[in-house]
C-alpha positions as CSV (number, residue, x, y, z in Angstrom):
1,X,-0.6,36.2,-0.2
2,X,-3.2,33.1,-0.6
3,X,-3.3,30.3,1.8
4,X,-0.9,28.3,-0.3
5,X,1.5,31.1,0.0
6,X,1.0,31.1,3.3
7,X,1.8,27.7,4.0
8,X,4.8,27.7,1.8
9,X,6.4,30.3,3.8
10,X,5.9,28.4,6.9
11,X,7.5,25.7,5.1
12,X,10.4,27.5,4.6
13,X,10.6,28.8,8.3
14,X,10.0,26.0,10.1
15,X,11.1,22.4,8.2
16,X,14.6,21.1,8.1
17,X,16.9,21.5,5.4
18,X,16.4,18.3,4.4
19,X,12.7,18.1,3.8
20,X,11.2,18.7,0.6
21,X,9.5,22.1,0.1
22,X,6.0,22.2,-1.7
23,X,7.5,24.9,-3.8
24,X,10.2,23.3,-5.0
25,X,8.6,20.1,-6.4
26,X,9.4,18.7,-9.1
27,X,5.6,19.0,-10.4
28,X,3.5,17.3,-12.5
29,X,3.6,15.1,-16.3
30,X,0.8,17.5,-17.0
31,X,1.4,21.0,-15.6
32,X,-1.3,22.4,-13.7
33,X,-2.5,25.7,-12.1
34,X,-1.6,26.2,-8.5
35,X,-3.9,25.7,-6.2
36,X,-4.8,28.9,-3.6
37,X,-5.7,26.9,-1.1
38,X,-3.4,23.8,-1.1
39,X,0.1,23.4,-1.7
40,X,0.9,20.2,-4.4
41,X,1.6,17.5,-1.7
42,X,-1.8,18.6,0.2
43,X,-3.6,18.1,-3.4
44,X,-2.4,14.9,-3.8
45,X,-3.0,13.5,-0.6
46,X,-6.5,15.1,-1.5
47,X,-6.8,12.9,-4.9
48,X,-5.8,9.9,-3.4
49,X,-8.2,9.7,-0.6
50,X,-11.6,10.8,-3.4
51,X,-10.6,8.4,-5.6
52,X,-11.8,5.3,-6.2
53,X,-9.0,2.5,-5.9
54,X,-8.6,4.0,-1.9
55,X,-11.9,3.4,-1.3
56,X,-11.7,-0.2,-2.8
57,X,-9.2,-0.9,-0.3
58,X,-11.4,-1.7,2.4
59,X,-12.5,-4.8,0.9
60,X,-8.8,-6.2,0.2
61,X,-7.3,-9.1,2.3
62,X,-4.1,-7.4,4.5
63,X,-3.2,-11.3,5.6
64,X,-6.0,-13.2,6.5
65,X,-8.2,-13.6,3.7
66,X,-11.6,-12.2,3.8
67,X,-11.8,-12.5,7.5
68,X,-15.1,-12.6,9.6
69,X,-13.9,-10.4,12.5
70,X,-14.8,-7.4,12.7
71,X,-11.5,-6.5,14.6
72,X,-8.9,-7.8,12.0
73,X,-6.5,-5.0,9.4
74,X,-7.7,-4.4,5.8
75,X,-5.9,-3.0,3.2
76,X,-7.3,-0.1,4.3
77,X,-7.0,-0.1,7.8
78,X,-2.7,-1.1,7.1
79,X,-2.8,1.9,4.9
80,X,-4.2,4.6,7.6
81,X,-1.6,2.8,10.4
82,X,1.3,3.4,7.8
83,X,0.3,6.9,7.1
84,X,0.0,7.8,10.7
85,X,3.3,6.4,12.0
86,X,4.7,8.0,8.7
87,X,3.0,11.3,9.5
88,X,4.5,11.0,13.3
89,X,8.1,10.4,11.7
90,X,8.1,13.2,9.9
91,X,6.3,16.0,12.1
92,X,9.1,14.6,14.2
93,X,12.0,15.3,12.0
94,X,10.9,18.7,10.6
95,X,9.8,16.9,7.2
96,X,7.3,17.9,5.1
97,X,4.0,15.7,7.0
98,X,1.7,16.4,3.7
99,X,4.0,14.6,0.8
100,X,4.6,11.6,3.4
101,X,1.0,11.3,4.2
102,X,0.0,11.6,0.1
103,X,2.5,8.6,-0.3
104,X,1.5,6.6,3.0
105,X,-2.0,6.8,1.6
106,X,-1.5,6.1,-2.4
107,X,1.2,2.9,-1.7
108,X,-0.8,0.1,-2.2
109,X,-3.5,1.3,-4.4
110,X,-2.3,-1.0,-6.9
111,X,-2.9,-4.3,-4.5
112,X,-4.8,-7.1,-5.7
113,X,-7.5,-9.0,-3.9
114,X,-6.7,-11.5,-1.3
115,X,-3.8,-10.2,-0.3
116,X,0.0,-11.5,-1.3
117,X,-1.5,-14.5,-2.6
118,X,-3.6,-12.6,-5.4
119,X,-0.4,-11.0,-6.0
120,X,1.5,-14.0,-6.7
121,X,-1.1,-15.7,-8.5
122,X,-1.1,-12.8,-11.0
123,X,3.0,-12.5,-11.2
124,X,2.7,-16.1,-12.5
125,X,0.3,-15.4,-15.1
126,X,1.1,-11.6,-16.7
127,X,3.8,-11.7,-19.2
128,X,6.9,-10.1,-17.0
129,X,5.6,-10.4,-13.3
130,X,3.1,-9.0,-11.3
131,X,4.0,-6.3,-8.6
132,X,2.1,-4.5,-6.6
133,X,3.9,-1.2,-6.1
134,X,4.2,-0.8,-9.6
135,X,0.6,-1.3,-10.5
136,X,0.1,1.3,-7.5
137,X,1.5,4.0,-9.9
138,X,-0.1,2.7,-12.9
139,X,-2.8,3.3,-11.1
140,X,-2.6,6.9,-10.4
141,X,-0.9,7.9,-13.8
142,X,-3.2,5.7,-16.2
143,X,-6.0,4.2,-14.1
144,X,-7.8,7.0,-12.5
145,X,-10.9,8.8,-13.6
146,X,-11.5,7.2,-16.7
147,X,-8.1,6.6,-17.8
148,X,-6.4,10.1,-17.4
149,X,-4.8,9.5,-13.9
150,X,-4.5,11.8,-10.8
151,X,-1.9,13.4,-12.3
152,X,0.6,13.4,-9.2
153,X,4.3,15.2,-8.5
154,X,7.1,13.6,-9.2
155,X,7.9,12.9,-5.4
156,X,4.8,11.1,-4.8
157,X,5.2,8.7,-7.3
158,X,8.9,8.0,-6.6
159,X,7.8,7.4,-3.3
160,X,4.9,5.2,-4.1
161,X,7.1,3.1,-6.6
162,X,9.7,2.8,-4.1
163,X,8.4,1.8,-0.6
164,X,8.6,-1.8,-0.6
165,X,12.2,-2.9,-1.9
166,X,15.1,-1.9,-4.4
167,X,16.0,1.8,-4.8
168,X,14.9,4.1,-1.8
169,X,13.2,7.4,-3.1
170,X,14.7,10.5,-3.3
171,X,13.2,12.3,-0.6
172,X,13.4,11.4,3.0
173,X,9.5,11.3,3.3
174,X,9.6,8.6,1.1
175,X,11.5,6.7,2.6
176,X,9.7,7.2,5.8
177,X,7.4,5.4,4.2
178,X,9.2,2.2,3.5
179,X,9.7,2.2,7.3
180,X,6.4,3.0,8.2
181,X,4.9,0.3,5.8
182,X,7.0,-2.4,7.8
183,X,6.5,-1.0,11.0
184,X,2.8,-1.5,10.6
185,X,2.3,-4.2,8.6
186,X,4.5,-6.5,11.2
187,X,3.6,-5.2,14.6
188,X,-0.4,-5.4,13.3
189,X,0.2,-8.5,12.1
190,X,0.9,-9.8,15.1
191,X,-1.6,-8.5,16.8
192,X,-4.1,-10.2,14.4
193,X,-2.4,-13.4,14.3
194,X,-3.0,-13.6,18.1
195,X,-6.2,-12.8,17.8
196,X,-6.7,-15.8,15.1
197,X,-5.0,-18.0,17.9
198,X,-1.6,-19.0,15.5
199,X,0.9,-17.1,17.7
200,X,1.1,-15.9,21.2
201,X,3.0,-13.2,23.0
202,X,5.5,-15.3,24.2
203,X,6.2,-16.8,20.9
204,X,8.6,-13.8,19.7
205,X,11.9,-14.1,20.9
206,X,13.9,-12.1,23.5
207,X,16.2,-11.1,21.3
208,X,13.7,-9.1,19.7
209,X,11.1,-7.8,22.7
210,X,14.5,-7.3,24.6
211,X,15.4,-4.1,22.3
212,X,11.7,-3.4,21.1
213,X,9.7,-4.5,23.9
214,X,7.2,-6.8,24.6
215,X,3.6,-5.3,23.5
216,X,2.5,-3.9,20.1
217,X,2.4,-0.1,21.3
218,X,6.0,-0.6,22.9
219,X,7.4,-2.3,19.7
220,X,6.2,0.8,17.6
221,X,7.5,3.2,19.9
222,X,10.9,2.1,19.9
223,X,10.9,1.7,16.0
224,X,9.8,5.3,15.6
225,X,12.1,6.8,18.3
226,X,14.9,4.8,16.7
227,X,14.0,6.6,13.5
228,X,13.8,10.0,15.1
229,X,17.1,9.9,17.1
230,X,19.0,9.0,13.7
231,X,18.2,12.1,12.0
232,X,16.6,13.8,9.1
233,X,19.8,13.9,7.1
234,X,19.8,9.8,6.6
235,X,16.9,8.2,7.6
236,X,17.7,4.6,9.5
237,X,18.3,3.0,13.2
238,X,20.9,2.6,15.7
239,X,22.6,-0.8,15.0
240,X,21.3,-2.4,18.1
241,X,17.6,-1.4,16.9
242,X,18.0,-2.3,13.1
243,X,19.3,-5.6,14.1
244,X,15.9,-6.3,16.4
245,X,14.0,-5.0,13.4
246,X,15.5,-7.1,10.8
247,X,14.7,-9.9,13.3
248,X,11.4,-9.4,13.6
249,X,11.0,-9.1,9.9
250,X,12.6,-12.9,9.7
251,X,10.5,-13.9,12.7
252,X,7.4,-13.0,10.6
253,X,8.6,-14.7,7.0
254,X,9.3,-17.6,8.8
255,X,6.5,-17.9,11.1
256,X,2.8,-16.1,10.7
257,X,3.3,-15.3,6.9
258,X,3.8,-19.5,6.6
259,X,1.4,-20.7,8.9
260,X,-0.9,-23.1,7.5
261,X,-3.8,-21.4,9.6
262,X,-3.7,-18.2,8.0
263,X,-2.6,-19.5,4.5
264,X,-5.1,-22.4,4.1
265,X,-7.4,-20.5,1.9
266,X,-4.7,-19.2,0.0
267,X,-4.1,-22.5,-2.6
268,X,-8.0,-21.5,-3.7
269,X,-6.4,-18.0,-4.6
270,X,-4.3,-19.2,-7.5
271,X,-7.1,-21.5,-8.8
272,X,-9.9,-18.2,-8.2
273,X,-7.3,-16.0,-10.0
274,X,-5.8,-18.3,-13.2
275,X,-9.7,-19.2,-13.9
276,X,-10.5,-15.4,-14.1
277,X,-7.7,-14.3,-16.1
278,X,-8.4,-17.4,-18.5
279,X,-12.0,-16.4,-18.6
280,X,-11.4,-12.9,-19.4
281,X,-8.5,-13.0,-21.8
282,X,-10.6,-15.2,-24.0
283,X,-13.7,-13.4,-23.9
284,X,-12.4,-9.7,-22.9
285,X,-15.5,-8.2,-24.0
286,X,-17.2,-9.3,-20.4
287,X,-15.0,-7.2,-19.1
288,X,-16.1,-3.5,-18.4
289,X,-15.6,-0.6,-21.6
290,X,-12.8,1.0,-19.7
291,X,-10.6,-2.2,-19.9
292,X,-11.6,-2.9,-23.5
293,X,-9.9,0.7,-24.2
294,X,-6.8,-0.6,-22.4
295,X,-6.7,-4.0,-24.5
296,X,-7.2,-2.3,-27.5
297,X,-4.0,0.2,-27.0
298,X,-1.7,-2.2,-24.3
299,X,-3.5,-5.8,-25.1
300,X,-5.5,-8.3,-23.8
301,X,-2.6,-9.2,-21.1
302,X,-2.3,-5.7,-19.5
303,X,-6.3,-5.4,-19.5
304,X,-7.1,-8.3,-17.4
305,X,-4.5,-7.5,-15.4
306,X,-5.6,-4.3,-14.6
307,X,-9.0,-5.6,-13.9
308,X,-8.5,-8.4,-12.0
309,X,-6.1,-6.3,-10.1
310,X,-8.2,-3.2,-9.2
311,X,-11.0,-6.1,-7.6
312,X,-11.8,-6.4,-3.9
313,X,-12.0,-10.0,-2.5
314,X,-15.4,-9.5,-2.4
315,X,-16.2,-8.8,-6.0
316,X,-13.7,-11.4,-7.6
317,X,-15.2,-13.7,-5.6
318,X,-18.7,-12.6,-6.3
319,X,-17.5,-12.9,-10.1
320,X,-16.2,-16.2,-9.8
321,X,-19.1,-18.0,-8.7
322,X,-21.0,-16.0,-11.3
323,X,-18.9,-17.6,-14.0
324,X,-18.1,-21.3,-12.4
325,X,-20.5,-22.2,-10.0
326,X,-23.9,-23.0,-11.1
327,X,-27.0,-20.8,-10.4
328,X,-30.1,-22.0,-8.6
329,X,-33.2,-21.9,-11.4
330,X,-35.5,-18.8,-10.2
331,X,-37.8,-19.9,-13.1
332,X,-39.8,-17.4,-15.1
């Protein structure tokens, strides 16, 4: 029996009925070899963290863009809080921990620089909308190590494409996920809008800390045990606690995500982004070979897309000012 073996038989011992077994995934587009070692959801969690749109991620905006302190989330940073309050959800339920953690870690791959704001800069200028979860699985199936993909199951990318709205996926890990994602994203958030001095403590109403509590860790707690008590069989929250959560969500939308504090930069964002995607749809050739492959099979549209999209904040800005701003003369 090899390790993989091994591990599918403690899968079969020991997870609920209503996780989903390594061994009965769906698989792959392109059918592959079984691992020895690995079962499919550890290999995929394995792709995702050696490639190179997860380690792009540090250098993405999370909601304040490009900030200076070294204490505030990344897109990186979100993604490791999602996957570890996924990965608590499910040891917690008897689900399988490896297929949530692969989609925790791959679900905003496909995010564009500066955060939101890049992402609705670009749904205004690709012919039929911008979004970020679905660029996430273009870029594991089509992106990826020179254009052939990670080749992922079937359950990670269901889980990938669904974590932020619509359809929930099919498993229950996945939609751990969704949970996680909002879980994270909201309680960090406001934690790092405190820090920036835009929101205090006190600011979020009782009706929300009453049921959730008043600090960060308390908040989270109570989301997760709210998860865990309902069950594997449906994943979701008491009414009292799904009411609290929903609030907090509207507290956030109407507050922090607004504030003109953290969004100030954000106005450059859409000028920064239409200039680029003007620049490079007219001359595409400045882009690199990769994405001239992609405008020669999808067209010039889908190409610059999928470059500007795949840049940190860093490097579009870098770009930019390369392009627009003029150069001091080093002479000869």
């Amino acid at each position: 029996m090899t390790a993989r073996e091994r591990t599918e038989e403690i899968e079969r011992q020991t997870l609920s009925p209503f996780a989903a077994l390594s061994e009965a995934s769906r698989g792959r587009a392109v059918p592959e070899e079984p691992c020895p070692l690995r079962t499919c959801y550890q290999r995929d969690r394995d792709r995702v963290i050696h490639c190179k749109a997860f380690r792009r991620l540090k250098q993405k905006t999370q909601v304040f863009l490009s900030p200076e302190g070294d204490h505030y989330r990344t897109r990186l940073t979100h993604t490791l809080e999602v996957s570890q309050i996924a990965r608590t959800i499910a040891r917690a339920l008897r689900l399988n921990e490896d297929l949530t953690e692969a989609v925790a870690l791959a679900h905003d791959l496909g995010h564009t620089p500066f955060g939101h704001a890049g992402e609705r800069a670009l749904n205004r200028l690709c012919p039929g909308g911008f979004r970020h979860y679905e660029q996430s699985v273009r870029v594991v199936t089509k992106l990826e190590k020179g254009g052939t993909g990670l080749n992922l199951t079937q359950e990670v990318l269901n889980g990938i494409v669904t974590h932020t709205r619509g359809a929930w996926a099919t498993t229950r890990e996945g939609r751990i996920v969704r949970y996680a994602d909002h879980i994270a994203y909201m309680n960090h958030d406001i934690e790092d809008a405190v820090s920036a001095g835009i929101l205090k403590n006190e600011d979020l109403p009782r009706e929300i800390t009453h049921v959730l509590g008043e600090t960060k860790s308390q908040r989270i707690t109570a989301l997760i045990a709210a998860l865990v008590a309902h069950g594997a069989e449906e994943i979701g929250m008491d009414a009292e606690t799904a009411a609290a959560y929903d609030a907090l969500h509207d507290f956030m939308y109407s507050t922090v995500y607004v504030d003109p504090v953290a969004k100030r930069e954000e106005q450059k964002v859409d000028g920064l982004i239409a200039a680029l995607y003007e620049h490079f749809r007219e001359a595409p050739t400045h882009m690199p070979q990769d994405f001239l492959y992609i405008m020669w099979h999808e067209g010039v549209d889908r190409a610059v897309t999928d470059y500007i999209s795949g840049m940190s904040d860093e490097y579009a800005t870098r770009v930019y000012e390369e392009l627009f701003v003029p150069q001091k003369w080093r002479g000869v």
